[in-house]
C-alpha positions as CSV (number, residue, x, y, z in Angstrom):
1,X,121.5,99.6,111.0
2,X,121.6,98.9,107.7
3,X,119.4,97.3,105.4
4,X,118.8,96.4,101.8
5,X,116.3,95.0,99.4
6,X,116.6,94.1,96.1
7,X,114.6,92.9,93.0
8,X,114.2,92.5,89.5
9,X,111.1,93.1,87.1
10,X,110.8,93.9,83.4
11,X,109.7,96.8,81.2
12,X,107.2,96.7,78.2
13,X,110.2,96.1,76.0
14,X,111.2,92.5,77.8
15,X,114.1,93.6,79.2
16,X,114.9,92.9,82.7
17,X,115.7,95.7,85.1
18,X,117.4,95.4,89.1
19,X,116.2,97.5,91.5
20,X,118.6,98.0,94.9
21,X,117.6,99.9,98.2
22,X,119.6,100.8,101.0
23,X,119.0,102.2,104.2
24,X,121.7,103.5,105.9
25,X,121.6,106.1,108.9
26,X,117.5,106.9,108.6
27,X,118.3,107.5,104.4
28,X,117.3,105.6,101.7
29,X,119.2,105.1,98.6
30,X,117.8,103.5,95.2
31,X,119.6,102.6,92.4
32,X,119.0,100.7,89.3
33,X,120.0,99.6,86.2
34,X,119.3,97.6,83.4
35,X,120.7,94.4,82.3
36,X,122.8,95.6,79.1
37,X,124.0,98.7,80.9
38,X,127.2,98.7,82.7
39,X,126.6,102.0,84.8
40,X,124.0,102.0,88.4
41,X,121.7,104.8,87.8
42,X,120.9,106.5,90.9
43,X,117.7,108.6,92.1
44,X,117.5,111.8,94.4
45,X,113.5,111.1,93.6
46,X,113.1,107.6,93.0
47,X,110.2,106.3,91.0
48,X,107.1,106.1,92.0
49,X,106.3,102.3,90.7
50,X,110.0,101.6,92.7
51,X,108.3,103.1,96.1
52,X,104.9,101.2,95.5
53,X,107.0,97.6,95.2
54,X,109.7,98.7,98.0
55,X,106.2,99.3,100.1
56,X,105.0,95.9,99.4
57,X,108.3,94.2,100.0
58,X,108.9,95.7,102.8
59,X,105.0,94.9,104.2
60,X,105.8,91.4,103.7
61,X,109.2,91.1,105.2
62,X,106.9,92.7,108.2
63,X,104.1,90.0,107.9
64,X,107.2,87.6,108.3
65,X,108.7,89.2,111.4
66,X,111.7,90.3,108.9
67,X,111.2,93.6,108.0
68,X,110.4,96.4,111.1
69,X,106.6,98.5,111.4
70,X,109.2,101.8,111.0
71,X,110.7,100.9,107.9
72,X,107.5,100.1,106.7
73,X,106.1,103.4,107.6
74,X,108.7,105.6,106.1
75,X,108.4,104.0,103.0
76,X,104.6,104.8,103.1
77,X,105.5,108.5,103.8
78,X,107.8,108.7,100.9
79,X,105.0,107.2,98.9
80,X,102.4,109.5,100.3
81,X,104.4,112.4,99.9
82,X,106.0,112.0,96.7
83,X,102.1,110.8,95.1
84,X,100.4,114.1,96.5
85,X,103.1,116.4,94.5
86,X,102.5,114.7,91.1
């Protein structure tokens, strides 16, 4: 089943920056892009400040009964894992 979550934040500069993940089939996809860019930049490793809000997203669409305990705890692996090789 598929799902996605998306938000917006902003870097040091002021300028505002979406953040879109999907998971589709057990794989996550994240893509981003800022607002004066046309062009979706996509990650094979995606950020590490990305994976700490997806985590907390995710935790609270759980706490609300609208996010599930196993999307929640993939996204802590990726987290885990991708934190322990830095």
């Amino acid at each position: 089943m598929r799902s996605q979550h998306i938000w917006t934040s902003r870097d040091e500069e002021g300028r505002k920056r979406e953040v879109r993940v999907t998971k589709f089939g057990g794989n996550w996809k994240f893509q981003a892009k800022y607002r004066d860019e046309e062009d979706w930049t996509y990650y094979d490793r995606p950020l590490t400040d990305d994976l700490r809000e997806l985590r907390d997203i995710i935790f609270r669409k759980y706490q609300r009964r609208r996010g599930s305990a196993e999307d929640f705890a993939a996204v802590d692996k990726l987290l885990r894992d991708q934190t322990r090789d830095e």
